[in-house]
C-alpha positions as semicolon CSV with decimal commas, in nm:
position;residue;x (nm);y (nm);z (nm)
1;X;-11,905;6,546;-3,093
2;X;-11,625;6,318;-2,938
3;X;-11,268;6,393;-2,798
4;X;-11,432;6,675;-2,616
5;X;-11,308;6,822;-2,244
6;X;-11,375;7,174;-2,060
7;X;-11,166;7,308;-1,827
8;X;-11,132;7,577;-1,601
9;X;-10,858;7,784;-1,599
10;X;-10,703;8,086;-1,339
11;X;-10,683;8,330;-1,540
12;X;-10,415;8,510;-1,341
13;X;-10,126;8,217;-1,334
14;X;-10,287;8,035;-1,630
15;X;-10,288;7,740;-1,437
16;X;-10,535;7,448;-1,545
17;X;-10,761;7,363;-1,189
18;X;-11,005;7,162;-1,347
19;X;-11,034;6,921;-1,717
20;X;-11,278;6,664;-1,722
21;X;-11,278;6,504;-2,062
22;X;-11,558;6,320;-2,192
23;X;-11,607;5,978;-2,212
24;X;-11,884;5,958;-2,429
25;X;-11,931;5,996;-2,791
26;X;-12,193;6,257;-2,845
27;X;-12,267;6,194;-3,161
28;X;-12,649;6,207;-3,178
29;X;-12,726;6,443;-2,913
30;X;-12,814;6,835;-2,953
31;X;-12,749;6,936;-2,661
32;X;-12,554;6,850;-2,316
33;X;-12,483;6,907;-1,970
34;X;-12,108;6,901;-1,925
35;X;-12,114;6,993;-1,540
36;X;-12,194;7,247;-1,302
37;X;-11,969;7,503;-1,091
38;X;-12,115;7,654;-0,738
39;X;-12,018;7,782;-0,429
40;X;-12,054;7,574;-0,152
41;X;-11,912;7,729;0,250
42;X;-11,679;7,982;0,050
43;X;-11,523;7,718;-0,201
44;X;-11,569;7,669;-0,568
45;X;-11,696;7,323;-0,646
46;X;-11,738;7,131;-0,934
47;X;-12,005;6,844;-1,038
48;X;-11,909;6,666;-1,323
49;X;-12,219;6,531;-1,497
50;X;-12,215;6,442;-1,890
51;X;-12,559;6,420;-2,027
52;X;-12,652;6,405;-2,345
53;X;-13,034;6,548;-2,516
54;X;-13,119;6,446;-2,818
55;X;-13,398;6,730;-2,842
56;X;-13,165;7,001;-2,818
57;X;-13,262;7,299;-2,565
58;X;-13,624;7,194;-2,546
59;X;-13,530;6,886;-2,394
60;X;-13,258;6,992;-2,243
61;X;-13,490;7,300;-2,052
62;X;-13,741;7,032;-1,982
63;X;-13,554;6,782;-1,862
64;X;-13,477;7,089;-1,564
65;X;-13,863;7,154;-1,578
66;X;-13,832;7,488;-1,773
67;X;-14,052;7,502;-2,113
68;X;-13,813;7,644;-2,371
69;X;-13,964;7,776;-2,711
């Protein structure tokens, strides 16, 4: 996968609050960890992370320390 991006949009004004684009090619992985979005004292937060798994879920759950079958 490469040229890839998520964003998060309101969907009342259609504004764009968050894109975070990807830097890497993910060409060989199966699965991937673009970012997380939490709550943290009342405001929305986002972690941008970008990890790729070449195991798919499996590795992807255990790499979180959750067996996936």
């Amino acid at each position: 996968m490469s040229n890839a991006f998520i964003r998060i949009v309101d969907q009342s004004t259609g504004t764009e609050l968050i894109r975070y684009d990807l830097a890497e090619d993910f060409s060989i992985e199966t699965a991937i960890v673009v970012g997380e979005l939490y709550r943290h004292n009342g405001e929305w937060k986002f972690n941008a992370i970008g990890s790729g798994f070449q195991g798919g879920l499996a590795a992807l759950c255990g790499h979180y320390g959750i067996d996936a079958e």
